[in-house]
PyMOL Python script that loads the backbone (N, CA, C, O; Angstrom):
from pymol import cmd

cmd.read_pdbstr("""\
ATOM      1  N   UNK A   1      -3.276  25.034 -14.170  1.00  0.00           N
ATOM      2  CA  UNK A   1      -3.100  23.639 -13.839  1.00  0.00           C
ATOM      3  C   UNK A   1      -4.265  22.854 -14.417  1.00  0.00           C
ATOM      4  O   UNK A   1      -5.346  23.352 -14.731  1.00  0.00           O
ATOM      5  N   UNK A   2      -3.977  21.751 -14.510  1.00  0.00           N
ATOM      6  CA  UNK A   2      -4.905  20.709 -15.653  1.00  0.00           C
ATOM      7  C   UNK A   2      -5.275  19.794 -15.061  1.00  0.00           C
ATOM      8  O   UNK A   2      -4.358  18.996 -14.866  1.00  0.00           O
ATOM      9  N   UNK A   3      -6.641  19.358 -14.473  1.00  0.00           N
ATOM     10  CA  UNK A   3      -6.952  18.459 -13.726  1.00  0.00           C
ATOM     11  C   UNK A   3      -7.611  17.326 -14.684  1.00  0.00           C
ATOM     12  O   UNK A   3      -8.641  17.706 -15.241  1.00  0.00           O
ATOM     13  N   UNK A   4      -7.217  16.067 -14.956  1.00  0.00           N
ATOM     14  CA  UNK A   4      -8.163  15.279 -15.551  1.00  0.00           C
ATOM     15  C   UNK A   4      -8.800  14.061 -14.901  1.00  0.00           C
ATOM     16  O   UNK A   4      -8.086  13.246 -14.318  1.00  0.00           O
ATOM     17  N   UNK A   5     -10.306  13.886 -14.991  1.00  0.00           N
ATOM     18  CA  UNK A   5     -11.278  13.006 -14.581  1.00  0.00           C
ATOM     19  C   UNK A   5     -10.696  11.683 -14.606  1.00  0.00           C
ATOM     20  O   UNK A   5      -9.988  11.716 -15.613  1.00  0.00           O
ATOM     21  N   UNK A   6     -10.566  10.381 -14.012  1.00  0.00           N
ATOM     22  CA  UNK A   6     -10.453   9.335 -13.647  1.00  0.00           C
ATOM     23  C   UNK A   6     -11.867   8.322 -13.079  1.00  0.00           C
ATOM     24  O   UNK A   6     -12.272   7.853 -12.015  1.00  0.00           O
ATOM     25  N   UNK A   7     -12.402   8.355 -14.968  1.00  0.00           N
ATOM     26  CA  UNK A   7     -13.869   7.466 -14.307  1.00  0.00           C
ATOM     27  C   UNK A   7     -14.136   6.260 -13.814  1.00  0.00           C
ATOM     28  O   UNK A   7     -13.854   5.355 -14.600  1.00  0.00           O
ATOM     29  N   UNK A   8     -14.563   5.936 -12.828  1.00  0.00           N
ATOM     30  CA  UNK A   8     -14.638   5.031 -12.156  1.00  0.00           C
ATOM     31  C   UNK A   8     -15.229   3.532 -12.860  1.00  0.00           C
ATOM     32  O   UNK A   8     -14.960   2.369 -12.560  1.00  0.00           O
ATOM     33  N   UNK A   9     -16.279   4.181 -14.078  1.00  0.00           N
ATOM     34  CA  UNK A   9     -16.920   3.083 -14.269  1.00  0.00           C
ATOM     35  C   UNK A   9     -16.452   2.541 -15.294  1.00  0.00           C
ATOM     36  O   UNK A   9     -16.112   3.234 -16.253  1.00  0.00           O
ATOM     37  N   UNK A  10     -16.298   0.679 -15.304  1.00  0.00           N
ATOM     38  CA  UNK A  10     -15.437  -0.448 -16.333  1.00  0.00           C
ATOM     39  C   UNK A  10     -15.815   0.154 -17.260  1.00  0.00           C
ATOM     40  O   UNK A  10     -15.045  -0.019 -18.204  1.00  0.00           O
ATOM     41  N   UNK A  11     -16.767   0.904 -17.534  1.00  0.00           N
ATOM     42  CA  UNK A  11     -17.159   1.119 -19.200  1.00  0.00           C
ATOM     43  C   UNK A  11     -16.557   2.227 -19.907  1.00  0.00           C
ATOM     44  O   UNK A  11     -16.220   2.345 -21.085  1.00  0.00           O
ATOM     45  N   UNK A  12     -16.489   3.154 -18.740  1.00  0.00           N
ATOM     46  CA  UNK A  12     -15.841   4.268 -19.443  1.00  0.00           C
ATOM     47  C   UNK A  12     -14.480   4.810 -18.811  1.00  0.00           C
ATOM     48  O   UNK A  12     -14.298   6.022 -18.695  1.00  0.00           O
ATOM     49  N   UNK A  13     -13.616   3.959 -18.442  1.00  0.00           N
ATOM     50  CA  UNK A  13     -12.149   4.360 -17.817  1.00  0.00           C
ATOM     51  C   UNK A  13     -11.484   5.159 -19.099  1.00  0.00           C
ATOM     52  O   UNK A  13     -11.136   4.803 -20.225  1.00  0.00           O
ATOM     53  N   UNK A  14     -11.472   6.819 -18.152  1.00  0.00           N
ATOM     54  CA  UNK A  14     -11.335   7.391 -19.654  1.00  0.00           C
ATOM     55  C   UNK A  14      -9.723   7.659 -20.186  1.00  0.00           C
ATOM     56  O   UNK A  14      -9.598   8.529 -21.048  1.00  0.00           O
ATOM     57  N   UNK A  15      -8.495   6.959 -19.718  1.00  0.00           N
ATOM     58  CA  UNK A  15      -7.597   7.572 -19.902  1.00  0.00           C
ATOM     59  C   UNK A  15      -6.432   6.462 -19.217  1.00  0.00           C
ATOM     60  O   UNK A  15      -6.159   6.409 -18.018  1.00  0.00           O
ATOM     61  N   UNK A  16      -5.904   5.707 -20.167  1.00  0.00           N
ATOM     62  CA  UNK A  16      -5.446   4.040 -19.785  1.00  0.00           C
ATOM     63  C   UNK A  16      -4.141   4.606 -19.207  1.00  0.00           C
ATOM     64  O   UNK A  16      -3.450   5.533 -19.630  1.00  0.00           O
ATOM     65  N   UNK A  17      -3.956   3.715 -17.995  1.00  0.00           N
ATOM     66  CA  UNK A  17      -3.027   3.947 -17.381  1.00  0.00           C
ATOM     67  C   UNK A  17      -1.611   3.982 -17.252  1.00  0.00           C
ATOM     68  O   UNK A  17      -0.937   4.217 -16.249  1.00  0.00           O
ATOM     69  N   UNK A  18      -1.152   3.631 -18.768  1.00  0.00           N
ATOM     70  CA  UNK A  18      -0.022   3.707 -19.120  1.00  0.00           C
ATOM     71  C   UNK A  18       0.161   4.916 -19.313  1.00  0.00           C
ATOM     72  O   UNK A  18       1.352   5.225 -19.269  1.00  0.00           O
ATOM     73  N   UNK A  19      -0.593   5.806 -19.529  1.00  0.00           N
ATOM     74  CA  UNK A  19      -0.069   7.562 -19.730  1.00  0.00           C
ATOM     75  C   UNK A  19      -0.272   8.023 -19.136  1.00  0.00           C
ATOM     76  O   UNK A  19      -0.021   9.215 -19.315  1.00  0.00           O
ATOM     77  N   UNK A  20      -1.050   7.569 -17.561  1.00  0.00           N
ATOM     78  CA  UNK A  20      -0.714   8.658 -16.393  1.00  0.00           C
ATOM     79  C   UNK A  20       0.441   9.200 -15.702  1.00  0.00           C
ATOM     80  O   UNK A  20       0.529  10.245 -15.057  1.00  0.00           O
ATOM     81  N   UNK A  21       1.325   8.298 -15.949  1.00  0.00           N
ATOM     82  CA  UNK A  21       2.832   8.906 -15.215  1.00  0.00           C
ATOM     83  C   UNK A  21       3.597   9.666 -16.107  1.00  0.00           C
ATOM     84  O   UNK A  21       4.483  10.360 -15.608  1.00  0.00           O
ATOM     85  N   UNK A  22       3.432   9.685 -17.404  1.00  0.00           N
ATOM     86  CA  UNK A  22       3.197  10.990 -18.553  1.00  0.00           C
ATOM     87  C   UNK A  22       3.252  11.973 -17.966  1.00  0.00           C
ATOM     88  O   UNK A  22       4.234  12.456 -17.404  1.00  0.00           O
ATOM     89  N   UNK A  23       1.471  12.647 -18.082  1.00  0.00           N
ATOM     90  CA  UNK A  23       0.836  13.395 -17.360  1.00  0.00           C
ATOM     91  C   UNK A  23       0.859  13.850 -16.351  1.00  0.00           C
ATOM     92  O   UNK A  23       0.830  15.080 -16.311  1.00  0.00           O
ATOM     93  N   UNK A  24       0.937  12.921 -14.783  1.00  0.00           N
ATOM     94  CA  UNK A  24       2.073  13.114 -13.954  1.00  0.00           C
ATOM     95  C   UNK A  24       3.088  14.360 -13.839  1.00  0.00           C
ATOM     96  O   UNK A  24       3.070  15.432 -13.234  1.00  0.00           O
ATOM     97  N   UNK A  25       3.905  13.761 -14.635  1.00  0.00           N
ATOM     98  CA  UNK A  25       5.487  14.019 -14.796  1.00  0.00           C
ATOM     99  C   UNK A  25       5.408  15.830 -15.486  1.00  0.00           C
ATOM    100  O   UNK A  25       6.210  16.715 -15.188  1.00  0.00           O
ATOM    101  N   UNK A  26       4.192  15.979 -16.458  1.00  0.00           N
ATOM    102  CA  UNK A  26       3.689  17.232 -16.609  1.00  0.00           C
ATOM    103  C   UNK A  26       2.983  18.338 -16.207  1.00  0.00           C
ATOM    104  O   UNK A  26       2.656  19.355 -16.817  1.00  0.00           O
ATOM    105  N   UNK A  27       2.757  17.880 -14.800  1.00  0.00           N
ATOM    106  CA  UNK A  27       2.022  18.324 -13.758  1.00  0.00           C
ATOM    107  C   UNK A  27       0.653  18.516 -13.622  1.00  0.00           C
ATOM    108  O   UNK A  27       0.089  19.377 -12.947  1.00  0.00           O
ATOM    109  N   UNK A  28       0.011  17.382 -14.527  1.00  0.00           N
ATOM    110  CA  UNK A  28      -1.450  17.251 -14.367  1.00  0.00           C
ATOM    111  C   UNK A  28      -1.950  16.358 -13.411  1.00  0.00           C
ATOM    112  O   UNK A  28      -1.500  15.215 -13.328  1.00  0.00           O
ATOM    113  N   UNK A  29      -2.630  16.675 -12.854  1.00  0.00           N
ATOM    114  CA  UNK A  29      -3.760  16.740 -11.299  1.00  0.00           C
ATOM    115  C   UNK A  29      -4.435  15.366 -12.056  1.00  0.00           C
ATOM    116  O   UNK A  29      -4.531  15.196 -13.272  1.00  0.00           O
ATOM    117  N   UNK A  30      -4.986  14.197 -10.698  1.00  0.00           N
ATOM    118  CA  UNK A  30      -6.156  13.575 -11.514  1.00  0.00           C
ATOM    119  C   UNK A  30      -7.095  14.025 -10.008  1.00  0.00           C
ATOM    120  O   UNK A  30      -6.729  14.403  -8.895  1.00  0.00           O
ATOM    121  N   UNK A  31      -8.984  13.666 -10.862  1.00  0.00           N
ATOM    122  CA  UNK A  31      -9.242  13.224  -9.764  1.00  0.00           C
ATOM    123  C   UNK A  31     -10.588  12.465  -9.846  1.00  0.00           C
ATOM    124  O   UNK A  31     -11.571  12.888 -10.454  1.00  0.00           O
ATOM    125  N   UNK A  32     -10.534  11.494  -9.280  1.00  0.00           N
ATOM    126  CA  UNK A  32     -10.912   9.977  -9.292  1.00  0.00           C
ATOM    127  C   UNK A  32     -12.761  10.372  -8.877  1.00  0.00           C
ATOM    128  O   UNK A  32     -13.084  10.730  -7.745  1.00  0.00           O
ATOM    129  N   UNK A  33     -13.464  10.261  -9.672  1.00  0.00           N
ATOM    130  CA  UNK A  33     -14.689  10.319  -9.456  1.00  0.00           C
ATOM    131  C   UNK A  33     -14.838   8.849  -9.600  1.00  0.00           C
ATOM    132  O   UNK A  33     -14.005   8.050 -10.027  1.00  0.00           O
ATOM    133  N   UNK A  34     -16.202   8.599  -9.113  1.00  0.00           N
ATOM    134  CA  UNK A  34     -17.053   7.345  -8.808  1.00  0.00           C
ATOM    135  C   UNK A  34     -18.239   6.853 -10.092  1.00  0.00           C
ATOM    136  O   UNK A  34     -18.570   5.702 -10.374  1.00  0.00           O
ATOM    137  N   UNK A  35     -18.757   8.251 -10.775  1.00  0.00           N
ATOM    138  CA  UNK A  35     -19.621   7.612 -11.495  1.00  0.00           C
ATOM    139  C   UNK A  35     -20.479   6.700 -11.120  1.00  0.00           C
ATOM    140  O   UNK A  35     -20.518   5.646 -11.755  1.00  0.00           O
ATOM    141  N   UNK A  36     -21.564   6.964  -9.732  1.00  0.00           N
ATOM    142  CA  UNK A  36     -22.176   5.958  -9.494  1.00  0.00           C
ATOM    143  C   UNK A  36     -23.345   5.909  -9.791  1.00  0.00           C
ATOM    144  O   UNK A  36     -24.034   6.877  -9.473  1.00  0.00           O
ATOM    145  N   UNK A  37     -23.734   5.207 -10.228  1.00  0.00           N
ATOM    146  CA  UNK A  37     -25.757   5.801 -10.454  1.00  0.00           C
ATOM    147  C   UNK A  37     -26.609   5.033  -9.258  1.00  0.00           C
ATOM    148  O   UNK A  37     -27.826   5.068  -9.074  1.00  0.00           O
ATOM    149  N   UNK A  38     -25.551   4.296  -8.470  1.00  0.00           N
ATOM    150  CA  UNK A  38     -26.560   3.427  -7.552  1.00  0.00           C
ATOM    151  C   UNK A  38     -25.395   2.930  -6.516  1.00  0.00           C
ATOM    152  O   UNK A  38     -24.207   2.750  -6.783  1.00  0.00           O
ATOM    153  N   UNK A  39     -26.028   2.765  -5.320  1.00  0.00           N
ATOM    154  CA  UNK A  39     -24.908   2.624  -4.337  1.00  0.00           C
ATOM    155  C   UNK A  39     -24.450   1.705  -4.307  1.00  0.00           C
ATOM    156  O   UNK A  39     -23.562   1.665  -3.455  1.00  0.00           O
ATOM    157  N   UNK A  40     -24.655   0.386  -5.111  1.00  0.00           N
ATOM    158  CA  UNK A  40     -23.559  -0.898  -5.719  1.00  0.00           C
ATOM    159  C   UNK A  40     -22.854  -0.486  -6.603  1.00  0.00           C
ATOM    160  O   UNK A  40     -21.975  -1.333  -6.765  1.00  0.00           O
ATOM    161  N   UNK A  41     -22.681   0.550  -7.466  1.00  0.00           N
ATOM    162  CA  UNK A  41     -21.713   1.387  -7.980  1.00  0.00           C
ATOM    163  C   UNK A  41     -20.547   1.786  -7.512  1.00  0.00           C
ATOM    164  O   UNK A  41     -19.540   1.873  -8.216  1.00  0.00           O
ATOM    165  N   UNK A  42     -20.607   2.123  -6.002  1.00  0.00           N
ATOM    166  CA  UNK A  42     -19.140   2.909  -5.392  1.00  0.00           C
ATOM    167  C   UNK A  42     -18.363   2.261  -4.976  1.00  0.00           C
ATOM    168  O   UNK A  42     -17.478   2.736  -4.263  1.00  0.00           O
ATOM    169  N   UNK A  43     -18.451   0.356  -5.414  1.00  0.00           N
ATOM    170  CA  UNK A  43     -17.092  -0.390  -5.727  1.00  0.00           C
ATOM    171  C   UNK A  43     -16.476  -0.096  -6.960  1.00  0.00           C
ATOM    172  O   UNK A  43     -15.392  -0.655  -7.123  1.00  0.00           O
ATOM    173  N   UNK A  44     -16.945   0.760  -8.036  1.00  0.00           N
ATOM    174  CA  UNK A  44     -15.898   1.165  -8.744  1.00  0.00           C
ATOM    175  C   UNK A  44     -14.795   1.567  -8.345  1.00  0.00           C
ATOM    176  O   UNK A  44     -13.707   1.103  -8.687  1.00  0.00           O
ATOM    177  N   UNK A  45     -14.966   2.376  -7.661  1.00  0.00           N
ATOM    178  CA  UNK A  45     -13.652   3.238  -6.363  1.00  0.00           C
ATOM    179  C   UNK A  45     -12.215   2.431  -6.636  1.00  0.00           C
ATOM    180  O   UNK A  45     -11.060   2.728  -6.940  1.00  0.00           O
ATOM    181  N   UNK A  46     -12.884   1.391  -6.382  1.00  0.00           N
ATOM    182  CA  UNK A  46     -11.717   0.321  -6.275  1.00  0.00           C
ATOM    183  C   UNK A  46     -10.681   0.100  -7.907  1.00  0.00           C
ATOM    184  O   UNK A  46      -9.519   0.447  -8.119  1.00  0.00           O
ATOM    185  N   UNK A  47     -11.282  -0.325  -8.466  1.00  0.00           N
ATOM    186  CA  UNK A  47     -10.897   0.121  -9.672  1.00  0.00           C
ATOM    187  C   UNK A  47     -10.139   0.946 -10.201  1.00  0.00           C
ATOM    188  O   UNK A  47      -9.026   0.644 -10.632  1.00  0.00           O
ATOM    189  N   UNK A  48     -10.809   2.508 -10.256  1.00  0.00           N
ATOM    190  CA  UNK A  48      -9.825   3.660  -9.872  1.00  0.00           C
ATOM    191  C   UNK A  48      -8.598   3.733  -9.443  1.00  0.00           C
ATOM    192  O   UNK A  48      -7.544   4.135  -9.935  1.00  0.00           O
ATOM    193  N   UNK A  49      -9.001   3.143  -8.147  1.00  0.00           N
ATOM    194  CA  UNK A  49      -7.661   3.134  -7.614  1.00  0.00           C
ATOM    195  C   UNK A  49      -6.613   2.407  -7.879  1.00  0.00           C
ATOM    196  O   UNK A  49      -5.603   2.780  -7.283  1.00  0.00           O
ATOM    197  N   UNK A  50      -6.541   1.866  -8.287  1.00  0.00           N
ATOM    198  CA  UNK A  50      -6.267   0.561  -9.002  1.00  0.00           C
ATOM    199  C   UNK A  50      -5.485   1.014 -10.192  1.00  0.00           C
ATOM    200  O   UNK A  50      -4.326   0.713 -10.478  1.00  0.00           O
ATOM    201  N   UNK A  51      -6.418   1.883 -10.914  1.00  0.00           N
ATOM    202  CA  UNK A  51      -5.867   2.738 -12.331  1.00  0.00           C
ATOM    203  C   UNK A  51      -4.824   3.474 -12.226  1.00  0.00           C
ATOM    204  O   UNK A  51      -3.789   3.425 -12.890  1.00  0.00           O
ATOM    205  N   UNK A  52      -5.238   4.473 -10.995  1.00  0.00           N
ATOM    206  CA  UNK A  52      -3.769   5.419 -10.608  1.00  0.00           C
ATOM    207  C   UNK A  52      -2.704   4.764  -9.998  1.00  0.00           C
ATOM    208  O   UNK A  52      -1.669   5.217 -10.487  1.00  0.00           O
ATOM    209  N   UNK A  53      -2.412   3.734  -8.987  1.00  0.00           N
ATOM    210  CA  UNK A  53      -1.420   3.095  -8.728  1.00  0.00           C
ATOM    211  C   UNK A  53      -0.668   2.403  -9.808  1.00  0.00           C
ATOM    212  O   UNK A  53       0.554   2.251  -9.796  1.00  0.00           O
ATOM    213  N   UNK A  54      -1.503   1.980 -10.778  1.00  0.00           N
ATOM    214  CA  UNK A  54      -0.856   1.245 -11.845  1.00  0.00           C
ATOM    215  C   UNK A  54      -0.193   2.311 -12.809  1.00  0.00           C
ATOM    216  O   UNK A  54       0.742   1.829 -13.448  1.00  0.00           O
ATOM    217  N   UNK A  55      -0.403   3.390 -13.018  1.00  0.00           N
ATOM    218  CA  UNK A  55      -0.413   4.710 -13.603  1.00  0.00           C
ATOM    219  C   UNK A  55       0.930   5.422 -12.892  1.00  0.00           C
ATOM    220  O   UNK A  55       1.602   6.245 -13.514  1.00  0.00           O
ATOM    221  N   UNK A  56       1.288   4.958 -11.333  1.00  0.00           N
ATOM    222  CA  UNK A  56       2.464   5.803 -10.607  1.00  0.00           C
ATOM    223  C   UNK A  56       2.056   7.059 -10.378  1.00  0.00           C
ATOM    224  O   UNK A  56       2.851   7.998 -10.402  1.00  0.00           O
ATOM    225  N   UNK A  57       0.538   7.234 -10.088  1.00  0.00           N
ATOM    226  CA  UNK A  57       0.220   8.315  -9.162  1.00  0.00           C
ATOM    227  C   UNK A  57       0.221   8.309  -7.602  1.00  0.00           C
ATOM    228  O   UNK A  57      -0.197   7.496  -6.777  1.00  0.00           O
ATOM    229  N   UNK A  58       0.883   9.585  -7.499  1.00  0.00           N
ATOM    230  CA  UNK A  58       1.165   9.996  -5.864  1.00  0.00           C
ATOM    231  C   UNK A  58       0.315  10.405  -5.215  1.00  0.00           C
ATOM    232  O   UNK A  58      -0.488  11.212  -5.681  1.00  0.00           O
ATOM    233  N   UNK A  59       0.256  10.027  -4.129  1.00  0.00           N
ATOM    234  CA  UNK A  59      -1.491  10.987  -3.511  1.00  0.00           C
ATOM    235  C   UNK A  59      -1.141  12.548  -3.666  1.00  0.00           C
ATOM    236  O   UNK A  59      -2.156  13.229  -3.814  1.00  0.00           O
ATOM    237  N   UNK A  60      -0.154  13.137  -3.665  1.00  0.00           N
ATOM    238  CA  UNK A  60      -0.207  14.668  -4.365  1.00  0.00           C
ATOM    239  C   UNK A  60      -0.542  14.633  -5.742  1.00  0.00           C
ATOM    240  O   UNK A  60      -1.030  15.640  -6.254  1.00  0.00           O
ATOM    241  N   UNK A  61      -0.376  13.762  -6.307  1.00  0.00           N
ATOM    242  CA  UNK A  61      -1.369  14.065  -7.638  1.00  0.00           C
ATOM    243  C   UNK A  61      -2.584  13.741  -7.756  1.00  0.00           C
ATOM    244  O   UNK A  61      -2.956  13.453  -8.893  1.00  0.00           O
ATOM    245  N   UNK A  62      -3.418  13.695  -6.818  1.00  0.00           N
ATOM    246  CA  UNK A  62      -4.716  12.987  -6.720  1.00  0.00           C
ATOM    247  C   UNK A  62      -5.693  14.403  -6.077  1.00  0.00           C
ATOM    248  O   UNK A  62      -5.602  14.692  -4.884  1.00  0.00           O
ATOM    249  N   UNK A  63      -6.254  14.895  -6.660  1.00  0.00           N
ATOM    250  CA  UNK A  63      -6.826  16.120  -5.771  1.00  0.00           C
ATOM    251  C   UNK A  63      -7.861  15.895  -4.816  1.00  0.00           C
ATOM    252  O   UNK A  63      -8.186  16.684  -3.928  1.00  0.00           O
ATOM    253  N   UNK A  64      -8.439  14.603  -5.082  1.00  0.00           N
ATOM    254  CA  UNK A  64      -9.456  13.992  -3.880  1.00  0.00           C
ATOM    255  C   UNK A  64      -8.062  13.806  -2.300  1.00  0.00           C
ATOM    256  O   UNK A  64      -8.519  13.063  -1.431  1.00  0.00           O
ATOM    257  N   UNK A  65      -7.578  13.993  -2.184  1.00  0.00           N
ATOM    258  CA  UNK A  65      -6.251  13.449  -0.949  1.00  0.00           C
ATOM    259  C   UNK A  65      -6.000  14.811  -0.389  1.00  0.00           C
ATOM    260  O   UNK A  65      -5.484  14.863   0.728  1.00  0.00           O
ATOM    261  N   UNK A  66      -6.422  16.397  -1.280  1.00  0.00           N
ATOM    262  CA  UNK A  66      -5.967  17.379  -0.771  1.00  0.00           C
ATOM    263  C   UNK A  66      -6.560  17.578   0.491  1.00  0.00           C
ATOM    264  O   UNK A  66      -7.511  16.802   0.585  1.00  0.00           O
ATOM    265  N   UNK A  67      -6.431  18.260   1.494  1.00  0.00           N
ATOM    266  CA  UNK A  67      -7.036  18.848   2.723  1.00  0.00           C
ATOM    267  C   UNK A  67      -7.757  19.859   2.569  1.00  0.00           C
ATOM    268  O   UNK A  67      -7.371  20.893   2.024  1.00  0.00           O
ATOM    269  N   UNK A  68      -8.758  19.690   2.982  1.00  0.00           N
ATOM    270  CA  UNK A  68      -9.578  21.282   2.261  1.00  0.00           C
ATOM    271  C   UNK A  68      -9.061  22.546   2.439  1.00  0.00           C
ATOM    272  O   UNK A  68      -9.739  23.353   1.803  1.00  0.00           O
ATOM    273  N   UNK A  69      -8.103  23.090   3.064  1.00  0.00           N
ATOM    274  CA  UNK A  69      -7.225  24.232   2.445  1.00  0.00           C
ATOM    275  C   UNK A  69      -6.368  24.179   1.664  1.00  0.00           C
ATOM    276  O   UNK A  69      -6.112  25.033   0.816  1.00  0.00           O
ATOM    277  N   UNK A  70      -5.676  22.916   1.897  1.00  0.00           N
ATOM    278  CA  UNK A  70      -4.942  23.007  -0.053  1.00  0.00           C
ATOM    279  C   UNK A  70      -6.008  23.117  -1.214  1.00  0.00           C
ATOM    280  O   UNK A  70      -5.638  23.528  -2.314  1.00  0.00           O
ATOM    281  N   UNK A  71      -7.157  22.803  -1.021  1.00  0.00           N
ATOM    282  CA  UNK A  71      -7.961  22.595  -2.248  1.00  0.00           C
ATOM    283  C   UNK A  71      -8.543  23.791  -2.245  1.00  0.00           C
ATOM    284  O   UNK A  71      -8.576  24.412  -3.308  1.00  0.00           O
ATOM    285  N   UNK A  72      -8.997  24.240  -1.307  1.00  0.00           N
ATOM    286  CA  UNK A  72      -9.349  25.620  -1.514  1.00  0.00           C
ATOM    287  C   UNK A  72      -8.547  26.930  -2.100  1.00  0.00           C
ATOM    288  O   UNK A  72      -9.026  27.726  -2.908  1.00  0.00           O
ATOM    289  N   UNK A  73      -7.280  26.992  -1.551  1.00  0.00           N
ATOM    290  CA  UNK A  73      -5.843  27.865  -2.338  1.00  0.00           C
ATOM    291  C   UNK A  73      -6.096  27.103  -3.513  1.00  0.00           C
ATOM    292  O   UNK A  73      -7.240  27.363  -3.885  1.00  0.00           O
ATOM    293  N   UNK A  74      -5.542  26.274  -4.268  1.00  0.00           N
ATOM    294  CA  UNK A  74      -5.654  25.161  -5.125  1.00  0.00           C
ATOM    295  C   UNK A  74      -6.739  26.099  -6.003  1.00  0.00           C
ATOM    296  O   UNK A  74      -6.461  26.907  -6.890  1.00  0.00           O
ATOM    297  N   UNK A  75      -7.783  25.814  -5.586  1.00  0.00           N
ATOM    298  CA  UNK A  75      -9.275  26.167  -6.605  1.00  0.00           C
ATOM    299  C   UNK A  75      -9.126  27.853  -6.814  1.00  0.00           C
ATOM    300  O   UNK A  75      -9.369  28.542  -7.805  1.00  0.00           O
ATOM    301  N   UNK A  76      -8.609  28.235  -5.426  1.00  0.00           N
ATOM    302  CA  UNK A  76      -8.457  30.157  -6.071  1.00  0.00           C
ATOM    303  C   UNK A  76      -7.459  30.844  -6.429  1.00  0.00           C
ATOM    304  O   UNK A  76      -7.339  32.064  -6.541  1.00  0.00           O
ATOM    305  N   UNK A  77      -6.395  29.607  -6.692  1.00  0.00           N
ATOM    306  CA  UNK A  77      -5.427  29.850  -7.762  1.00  0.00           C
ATOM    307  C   UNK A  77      -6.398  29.758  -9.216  1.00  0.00           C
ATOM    308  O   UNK A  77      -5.876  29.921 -10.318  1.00  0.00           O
TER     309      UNK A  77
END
""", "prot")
cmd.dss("prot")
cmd.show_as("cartoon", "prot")
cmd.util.cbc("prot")
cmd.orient("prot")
């Protein structure tokens, strides 16, 4: 399974959101890091989120949403 990064910060949003429901649809995982270097940074978040909704991601495709035993099976798959 293929998890790809969702950077938080305006500068480097790495992966425009018209091809997440692509990806999606191919069963790739995102998951939404913050990229913060400073704690006025972790309004990027918002953003993000922002990216994947616009993108038609499901919170099952979001691996930050798993419960830590799905993520744990998940990771030792």
């Amino acid at each position: 399974m293929l998890i790809i990064v969702l950077n938080c910060s305006p500068k480097r949003l790495d992966m425009d959101w018209r091809w997440w429901h692509r990806a999606r649809d191919k069963g790739v995982l995102c998951s939404i890091i913050p990229d913060a270097h400073s704690t006025a940074q972790l309004q990027y978040l918002h953003c993000s989120i922002l990216q994947a909704r616009n993108g038609r991601l499901r919170k099952q495709d979001v691996v930050n949403t798993f419960s830590l035993e799905k993520l744990t099976d998940f990771l030792a798959k």
